[in-house]
C-alpha positions, 0 to 999 in steps of 0.5 A, spaced: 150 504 669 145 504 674 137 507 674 137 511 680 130 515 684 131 521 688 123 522 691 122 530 693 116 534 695 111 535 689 112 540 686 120 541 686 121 536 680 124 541 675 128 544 681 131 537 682 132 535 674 136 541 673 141 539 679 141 533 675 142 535 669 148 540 671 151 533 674 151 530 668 146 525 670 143 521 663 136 520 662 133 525 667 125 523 667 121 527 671 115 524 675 111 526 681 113 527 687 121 524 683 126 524 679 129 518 676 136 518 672 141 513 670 148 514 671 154 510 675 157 510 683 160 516 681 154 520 679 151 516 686 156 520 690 156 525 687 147 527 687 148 525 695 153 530 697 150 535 692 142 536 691 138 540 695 131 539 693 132 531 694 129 527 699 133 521 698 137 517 692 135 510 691 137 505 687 132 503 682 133 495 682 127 493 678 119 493 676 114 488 677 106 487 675 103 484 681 097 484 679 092 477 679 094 471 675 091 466 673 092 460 678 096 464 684 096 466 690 095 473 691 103 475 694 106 470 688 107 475 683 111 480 688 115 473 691 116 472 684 119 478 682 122 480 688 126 473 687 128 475 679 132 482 682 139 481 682 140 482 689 147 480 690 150 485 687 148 490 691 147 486 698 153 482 701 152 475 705 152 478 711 149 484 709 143 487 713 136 488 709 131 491 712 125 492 708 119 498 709 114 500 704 108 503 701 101 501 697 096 505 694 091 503 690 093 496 689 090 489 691 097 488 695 093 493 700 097 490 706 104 495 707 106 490 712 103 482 709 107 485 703 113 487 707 114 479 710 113 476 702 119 481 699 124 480 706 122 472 704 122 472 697 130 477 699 132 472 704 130 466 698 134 469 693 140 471 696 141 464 700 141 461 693 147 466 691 152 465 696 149 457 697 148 458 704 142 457 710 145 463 714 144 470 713 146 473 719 145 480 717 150 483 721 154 487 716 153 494 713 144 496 712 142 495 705 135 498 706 130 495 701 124 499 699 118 497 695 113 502 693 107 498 689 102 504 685 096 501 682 100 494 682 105 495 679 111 494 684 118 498 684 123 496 688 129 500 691 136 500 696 136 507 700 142 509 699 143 515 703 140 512 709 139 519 714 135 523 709 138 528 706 134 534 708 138 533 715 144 538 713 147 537 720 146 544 722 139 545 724 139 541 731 134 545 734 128 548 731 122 552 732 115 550 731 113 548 725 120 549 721 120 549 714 123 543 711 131 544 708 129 541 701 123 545 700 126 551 702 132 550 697 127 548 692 123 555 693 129 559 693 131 556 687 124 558 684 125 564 687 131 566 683 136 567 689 142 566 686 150 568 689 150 576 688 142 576 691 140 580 697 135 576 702 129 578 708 126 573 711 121 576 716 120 571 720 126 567 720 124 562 725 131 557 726 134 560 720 132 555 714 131 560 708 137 564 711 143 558 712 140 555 705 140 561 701 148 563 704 149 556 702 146 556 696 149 563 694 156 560 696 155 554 693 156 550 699 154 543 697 148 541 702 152 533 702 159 536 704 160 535 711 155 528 712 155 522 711 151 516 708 149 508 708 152 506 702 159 509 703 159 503 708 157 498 702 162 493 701 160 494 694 161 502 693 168 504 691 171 508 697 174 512 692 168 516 688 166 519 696 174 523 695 172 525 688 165 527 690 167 531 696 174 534 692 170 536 687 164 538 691 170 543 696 173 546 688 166 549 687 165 553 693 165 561 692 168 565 698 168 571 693 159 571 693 156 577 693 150 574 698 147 577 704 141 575 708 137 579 713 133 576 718 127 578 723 123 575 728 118 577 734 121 572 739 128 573 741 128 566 742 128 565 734 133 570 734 138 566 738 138 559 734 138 562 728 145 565 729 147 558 733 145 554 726 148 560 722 155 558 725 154 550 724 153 551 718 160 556 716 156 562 713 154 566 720 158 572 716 153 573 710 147 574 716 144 578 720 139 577 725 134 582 729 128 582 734 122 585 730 115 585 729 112 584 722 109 591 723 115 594 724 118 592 717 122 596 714 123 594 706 132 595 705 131 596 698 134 591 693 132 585 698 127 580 695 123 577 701 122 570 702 118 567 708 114 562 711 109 565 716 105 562 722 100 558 719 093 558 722 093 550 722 099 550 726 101 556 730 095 562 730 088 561 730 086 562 722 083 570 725 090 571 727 093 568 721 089 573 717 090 579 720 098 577 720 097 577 710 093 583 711 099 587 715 104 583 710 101 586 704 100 593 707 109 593 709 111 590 703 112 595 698 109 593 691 117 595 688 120 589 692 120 582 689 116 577 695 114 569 695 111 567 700 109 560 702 101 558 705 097 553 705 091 559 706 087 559 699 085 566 699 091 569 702 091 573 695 085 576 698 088 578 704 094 580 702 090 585 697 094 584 690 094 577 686 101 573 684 104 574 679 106 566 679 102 561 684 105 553 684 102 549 688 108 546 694 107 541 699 109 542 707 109 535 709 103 532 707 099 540 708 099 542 701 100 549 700 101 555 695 108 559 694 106 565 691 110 570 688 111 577 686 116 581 682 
């Protein structure tokens, strides 16, 4: 059994702990902005192939205080706690070990002094485990990471490497796309299930559209990609067949699910079909130029949608105008979450939420806000 992390966006941890739950993941603690369990490399291969809501899963190898002491430099502690990991469980003789990090609030205020002393104190303790001076590092990538809040320091090993909101299938986007694991994660709140009908009216690359499908369909997200630790040594070949059998068994051909889209720009029309294809689910889509003026409710749809925002792609007057057009086509029978950074969108709009969560899309924080 293994302490396992997976970092999602803030906001999403409920979604990312039930996933787990339903894996069978054993002590599931939710923390901001991640989710840690316990559980063995089946259970590895198994939260990689199938969250849709994770950013990654890490490998919890241990936690150290790197606060002051008496009589030490400033960097000992972490030299020190670094050295006790059992390293060379996970990382072989010839094993590459890049390490990246991060710190806030602490003392060890330098990412790239703490860097060098966690590669020193990595290098020390694995030249002590396999009794040698050479580390060539030309084996498969192990990447360390630290992150140090408040001096207390955790380290892990990156076990997927790509992160997991790269499904494969989006290799061209729109500006400004929503990223695939929030939208997974706003789906799942917004009750998007396998017998559910989806609007998306401004369907830009297609991301809640192809993740709504998928999800209805129960498509594991992980299915068709690959990760940095199926090229371990130390990983068992064996659990990535069973991960993907069982993955493959649960997929529902037979799901009610279908989606509609509409956006202004031709263009995004076109690439939303392209990335519906790769991802295997263009038969549950349909896509339209349209005007968010010209929307015309289909009854029995809810509406989830990520408009322009006025920090990124229309002035704020024009972002404005564009709630206040929304508010006067969605009726008020049709169920709708929408995602923006805008405080005072509710005003625009012209009717509160029901529920409001605060959600970050990338570092600009934002409300969804829903209505049922």
């Amino acid at each position: 059994m293994m302490r396992m992390c997976c970092p999602c966006h803030f906001g999403l941890e409920s979604v990312v702990k039930f996933e787990l739950t339903r894996l069978g993941a054993a002590e599931i603690a939710a923390e901001d902005g991640r989710v840690k369990f316990s559980g063995d490399w089946q259970m590895l291969a198994a939260a990689n192939t199938e969250l849709t809501a994770a950013e990654r899963v890490l490998i919890e190898l241990g936690t150290i205080s790197v606060a002051a002491q008496r009589g030490k430099t400033a960097f000992d502690p972490l030299f020190d706690g670094v050295f006790s990991l059992p390293l060379e469980e996970f990382i072989g003789r010839d094993d590459a070990f890049p390490v990246k990090g991060s710190s806030l609030n602490s003392a060890l205020h330098s990412v790239p002094a703490c860097q060098a002393i966690v590669k020193k104190a990595a290098v020390k303790r694995l030249q002590k485990a396999y009794r040698t001076t050479e580390l060539p590092e030309i084996g498969a990538v192990h990447q360390i990471q630290f992150s140090i809040r408040s001096d207390v320091c955790t380290v892990y090993l990156d076990t997927s490497g790509v992160p997991l909101h790269k499904r494969g299938w989006r290799a061209k986007a729109n500006l400004a796309p929503i990223r695939e694991t929030l939208a997974a994660g706003i789906l799942d709140i917004s009750h998007i299930r396998s017998d559910s009908q989806l609007c998306d009216p401004f369907c830009g690359s297609g991301t809640f559209l192809i993740e709504a499908a998928c999800r209805a369909m129960h498509i594991a997200p992980g299915l068709h990609r690959r990760f940095a630790c199926e090229q371990w040594q130390q990983m068992p070949k064996e659990v990535w067949r069973e991960a993907r059998t069982a993955a493959t068994a649960k997929i529902n051909r037979d799901a009610a699910f279908r989606a509609v889209g509409y956006d202004k720009d031709p263009e995004a029309v076109r690439l939303t079909m392209e990335n519906a294809k790769k991802a295997g689910v263009s038969d549950r889509i349909t896509v339209t130029q349209r005007d968010i003026r010209d929307y015309v409710p289909d009854e029995g749809f809810s509406v989830v949608c990520n408009p322009p925002y006025g920090e990124r792609m229309l002035d704020v007057h024009a972002a404005e105008e564009l709630y206040r057009v929304m508010g006067k086509v969605f009726p008020a029978s049709q169920p709708v979450s929408v995602i923006t950074p805008d405080r005072e969108f509710e005003q625009h709009f012209g009717r509160r939420a029901r529920k409001r969560r605060k959600l970050y899309n990338g570092m600009l924080q934002c409300n969804l806000y829903q209505y049922f």
